[in-house]
C-alpha positions as CSV (number, residue, x, y, z in Angstrom):
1,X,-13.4,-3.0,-1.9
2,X,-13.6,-2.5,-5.5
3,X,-10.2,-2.6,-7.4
4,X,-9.9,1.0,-8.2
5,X,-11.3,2.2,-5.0
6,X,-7.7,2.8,-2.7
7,X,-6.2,5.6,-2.3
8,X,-2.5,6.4,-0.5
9,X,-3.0,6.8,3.1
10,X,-6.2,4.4,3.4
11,X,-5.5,1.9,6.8
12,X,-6.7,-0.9,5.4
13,X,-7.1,-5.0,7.2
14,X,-6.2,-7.5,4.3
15,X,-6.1,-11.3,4.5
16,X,-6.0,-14.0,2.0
17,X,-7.0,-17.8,2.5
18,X,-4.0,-20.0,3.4
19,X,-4.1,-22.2,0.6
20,X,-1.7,-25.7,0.0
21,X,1.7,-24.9,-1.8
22,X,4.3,-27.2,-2.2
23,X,7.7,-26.1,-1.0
24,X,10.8,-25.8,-3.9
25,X,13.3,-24.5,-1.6
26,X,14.1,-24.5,1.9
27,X,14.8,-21.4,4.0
28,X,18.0,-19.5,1.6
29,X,18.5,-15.8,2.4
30,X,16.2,-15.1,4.4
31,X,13.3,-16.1,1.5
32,X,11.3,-19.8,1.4
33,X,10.4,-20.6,-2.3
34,X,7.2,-22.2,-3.3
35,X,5.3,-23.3,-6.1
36,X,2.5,-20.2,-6.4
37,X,-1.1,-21.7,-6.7
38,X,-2.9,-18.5,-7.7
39,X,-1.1,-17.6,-11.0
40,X,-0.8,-18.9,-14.5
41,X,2.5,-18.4,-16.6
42,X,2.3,-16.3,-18.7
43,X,3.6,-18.5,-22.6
44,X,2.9,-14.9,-24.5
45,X,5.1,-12.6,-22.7
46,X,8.2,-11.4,-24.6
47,X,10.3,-9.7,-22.0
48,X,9.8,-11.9,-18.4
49,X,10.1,-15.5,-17.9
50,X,8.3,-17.0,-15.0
51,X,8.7,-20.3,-13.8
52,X,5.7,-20.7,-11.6
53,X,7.8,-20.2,-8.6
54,X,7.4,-17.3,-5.5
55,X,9.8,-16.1,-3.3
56,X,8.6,-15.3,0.5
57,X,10.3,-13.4,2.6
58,X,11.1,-15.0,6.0
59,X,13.0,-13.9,9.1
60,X,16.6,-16.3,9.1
61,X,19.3,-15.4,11.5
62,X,21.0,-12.0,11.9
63,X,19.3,-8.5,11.0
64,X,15.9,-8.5,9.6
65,X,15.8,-7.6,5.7
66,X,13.4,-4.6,4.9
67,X,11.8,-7.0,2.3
68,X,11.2,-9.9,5.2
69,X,10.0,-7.1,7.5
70,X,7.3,-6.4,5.0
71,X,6.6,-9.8,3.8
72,X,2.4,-10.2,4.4
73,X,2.3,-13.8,3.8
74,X,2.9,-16.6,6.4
75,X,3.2,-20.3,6.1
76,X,2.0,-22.8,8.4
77,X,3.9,-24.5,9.4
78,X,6.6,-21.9,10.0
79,X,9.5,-21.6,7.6
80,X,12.1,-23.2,9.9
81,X,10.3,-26.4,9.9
82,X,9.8,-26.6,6.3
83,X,11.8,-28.5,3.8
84,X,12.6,-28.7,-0.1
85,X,9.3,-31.2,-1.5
86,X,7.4,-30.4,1.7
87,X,3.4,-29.7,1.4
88,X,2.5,-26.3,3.2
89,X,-0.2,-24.0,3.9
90,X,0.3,-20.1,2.2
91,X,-1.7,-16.9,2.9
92,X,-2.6,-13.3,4.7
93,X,-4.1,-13.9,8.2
94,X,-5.7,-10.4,9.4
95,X,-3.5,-7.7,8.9
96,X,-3.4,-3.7,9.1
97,X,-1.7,-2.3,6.2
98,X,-1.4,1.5,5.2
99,X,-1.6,2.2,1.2
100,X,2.1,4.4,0.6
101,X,1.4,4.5,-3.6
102,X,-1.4,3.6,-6.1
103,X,-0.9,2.7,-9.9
104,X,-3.0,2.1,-12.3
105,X,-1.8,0.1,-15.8
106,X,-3.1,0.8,-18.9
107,X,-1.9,-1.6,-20.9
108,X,-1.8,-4.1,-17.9
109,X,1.3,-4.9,-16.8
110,X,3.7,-7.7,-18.3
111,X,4.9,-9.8,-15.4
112,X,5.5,-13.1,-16.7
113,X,2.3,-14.3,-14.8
114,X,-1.4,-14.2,-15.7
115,X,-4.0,-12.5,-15.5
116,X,-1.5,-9.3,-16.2
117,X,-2.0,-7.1,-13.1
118,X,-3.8,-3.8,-13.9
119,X,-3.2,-1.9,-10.8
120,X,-0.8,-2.1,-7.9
121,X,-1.3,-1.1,-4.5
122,X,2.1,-0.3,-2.6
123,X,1.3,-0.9,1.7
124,X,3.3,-1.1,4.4
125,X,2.2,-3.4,7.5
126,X,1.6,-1.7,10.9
127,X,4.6,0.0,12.5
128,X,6.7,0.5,9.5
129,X,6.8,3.7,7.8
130,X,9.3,4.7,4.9
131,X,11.8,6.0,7.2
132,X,12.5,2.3,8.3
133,X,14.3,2.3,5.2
134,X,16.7,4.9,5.1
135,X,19.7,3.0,3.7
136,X,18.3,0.1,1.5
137,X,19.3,1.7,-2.0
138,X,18.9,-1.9,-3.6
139,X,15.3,-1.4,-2.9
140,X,12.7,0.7,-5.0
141,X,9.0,1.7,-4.3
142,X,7.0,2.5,-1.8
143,X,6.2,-0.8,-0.1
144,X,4.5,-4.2,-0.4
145,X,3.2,-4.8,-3.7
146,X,-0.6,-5.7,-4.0
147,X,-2.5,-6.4,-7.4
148,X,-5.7,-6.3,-6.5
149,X,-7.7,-8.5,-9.2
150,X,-4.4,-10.6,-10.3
151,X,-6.0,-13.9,-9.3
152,X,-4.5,-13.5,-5.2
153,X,-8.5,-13.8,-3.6
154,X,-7.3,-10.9,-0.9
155,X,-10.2,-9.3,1.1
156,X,-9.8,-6.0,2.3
157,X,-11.3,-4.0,5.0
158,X,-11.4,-0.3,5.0
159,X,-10.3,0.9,8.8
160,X,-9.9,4.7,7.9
161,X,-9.9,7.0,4.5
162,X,-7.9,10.5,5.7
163,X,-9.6,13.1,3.8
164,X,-11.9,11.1,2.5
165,X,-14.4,13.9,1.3
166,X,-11.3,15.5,-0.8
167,X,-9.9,14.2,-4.5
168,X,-6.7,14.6,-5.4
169,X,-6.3,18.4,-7.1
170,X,-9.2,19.9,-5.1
171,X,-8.5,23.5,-3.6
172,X,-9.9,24.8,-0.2
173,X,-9.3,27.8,1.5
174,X,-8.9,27.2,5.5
175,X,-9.9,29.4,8.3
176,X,-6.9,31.2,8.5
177,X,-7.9,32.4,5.1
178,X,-4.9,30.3,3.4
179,X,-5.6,28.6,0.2
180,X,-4.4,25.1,-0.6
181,X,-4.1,22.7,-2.9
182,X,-5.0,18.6,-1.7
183,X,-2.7,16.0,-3.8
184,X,-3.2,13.6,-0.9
185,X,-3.6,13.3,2.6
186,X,0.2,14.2,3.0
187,X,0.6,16.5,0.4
188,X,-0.6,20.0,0.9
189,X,0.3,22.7,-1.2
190,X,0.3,26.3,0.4
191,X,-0.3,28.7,-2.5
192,X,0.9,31.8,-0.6
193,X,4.3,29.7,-0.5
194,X,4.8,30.1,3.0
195,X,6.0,26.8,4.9
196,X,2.4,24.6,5.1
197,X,3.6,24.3,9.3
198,X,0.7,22.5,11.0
199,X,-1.1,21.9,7.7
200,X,-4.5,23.8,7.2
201,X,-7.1,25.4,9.5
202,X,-10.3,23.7,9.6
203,X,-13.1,23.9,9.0
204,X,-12.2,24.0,5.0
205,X,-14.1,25.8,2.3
206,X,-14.5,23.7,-0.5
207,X,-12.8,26.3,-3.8
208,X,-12.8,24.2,-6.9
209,X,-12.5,20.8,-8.2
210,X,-11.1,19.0,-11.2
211,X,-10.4,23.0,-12.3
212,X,-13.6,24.1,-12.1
213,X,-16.1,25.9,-9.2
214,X,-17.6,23.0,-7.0
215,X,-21.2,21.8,-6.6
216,X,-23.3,22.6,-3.9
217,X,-23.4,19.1,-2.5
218,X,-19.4,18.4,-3.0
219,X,-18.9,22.0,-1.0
220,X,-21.6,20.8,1.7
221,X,-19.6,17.4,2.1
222,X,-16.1,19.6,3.0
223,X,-18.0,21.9,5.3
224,X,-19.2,18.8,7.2
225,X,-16.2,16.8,7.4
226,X,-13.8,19.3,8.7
227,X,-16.9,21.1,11.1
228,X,-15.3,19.5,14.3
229,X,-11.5,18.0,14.8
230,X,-8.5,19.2,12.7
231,X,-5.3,18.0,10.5
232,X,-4.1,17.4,13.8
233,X,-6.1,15.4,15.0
234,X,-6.6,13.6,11.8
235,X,-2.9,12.6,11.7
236,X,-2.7,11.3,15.1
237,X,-6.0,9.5,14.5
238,X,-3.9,7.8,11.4
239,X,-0.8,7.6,13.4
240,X,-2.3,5.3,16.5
241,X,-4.0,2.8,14.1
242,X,-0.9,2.8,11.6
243,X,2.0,3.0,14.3
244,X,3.8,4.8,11.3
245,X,4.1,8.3,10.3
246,X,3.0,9.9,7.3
247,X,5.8,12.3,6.7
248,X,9.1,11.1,6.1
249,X,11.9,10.7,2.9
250,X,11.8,8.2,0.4
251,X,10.3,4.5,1.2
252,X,10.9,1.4,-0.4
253,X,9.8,-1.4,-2.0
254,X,9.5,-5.0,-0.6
255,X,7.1,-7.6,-2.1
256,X,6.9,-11.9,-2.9
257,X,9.4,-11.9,-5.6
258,X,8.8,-14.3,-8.8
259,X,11.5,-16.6,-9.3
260,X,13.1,-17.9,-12.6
């Protein structure tokens, strides 16, 4: 996949390359720190300080941390046989991942590490959703950050696109004859202001896009891809592959954390 082409709710298989790292830090709260071998530090950043070193989240003893229970990289070998000095092998095997939040940075971001990222891609691996998180207030975000193009050589697979013949802002009217406005394929606006209940009717008229009346072809593409199945279906369809579901509160934020 290209960089800017993810969108929240994609199911999407990501792996990365195990890779030798040499361990700085045994197993301490539930994280195992290493020395990162993907990044550079970043000697013109005014505001973050990186020392070259990541934090993994691992499972330790007791009740699993949100941020662990996230965590898409794995060691080999496992954490509990690693030591301080040891020589290890880092990455992503094969995983399903669900995109919660895209964000694009323009300037890139200042992280301490280079290259800056330019875009981050919140996910969440199979069978967590954001209600998993319901009393983590220390936590912030929508998942598992990803920046795609940061120097990490992920691969990603594109399982399933909900929606994917709708942009964000486009307005259909359903069969019911209710208009709506698409901000996602969660995030259905009714316009009579009625509650959106099962979500829209299909098959879905294509109304306007970007503000103005749609093309032919754009019109042609919405006809065809809500002809047969429904919203329904489309969320269950999401829901088997994810495990998760796509309603829910507020979900949060878990990711390798930069040290120093």
């Amino acid at each position: 996949m290209h960089e800017e082409d993810f969108r929240v709710g994609d199911v999407l298989s990501v792996a990365c390359p195990f890779t030798p790292v040499r361990v700085e830090q045994g197993v301490t709260w539930d994280h195992l720190s290493v020395r990162w071998p993907w990044w550079r530090i970043d000697t013109d950043s005014d505001f973050v300080h990186w020392n070259g070193i990541v934090a993994l989240g691992v499972a330790g003893g007791g009740r699993v941390a949100p941020e662990v229970e996230a965590e898409l990289f794995r060691t080999d070998p496992p954490p509990e046989h690693l030591r301080a000095g040891d020589i290890c092998r880092i990455g992503v095997p094969p995983t399903l991942v669900h995109v919660t939040a895209v964000e694009r940075h323009d300037p890139p971001l200042e992280t301490g590490w280079l290259p800056r990222p330019r875009l981050t891609v919140s996910v969440l691996r199979r069978g967590l959703s954001y209600r998993e998180f319901p009393d983590e207030s220390h936590l912030d975000g929508t998942g598992y950050e990803i920046h795609p193009g940061d120097g990490i050589p992920f691969t990603f697979e594109l399982l399933m696109r909900p929606y994917s013949f709708l942009r964000a802002g486009d307005e259909v009217a359903d069969s019911a004859g209710r208009a709506w406005r698409f901000d996602g394929p969660w995030d259905w606006t009714a316009f009579d202001g009625a509650p959106t209940g099962a979500g829209p009717e299909w098959p879905l008229v294509l109304l306007t896009r970007a503000g103005a009346p749609c093309s032919v072809a754009d019109a042609e593409a919405v006809a065809t891809g809500t002809a047969t199945g429904s919203h329904q279906k489309t969320v269950r369809h999401w829901m088997s592959l994810t495990e998760a579901s796509p309603l829910g509160g507020t979900s949060r934020s878990a990711a390798a954390k930069p040290k120093g």
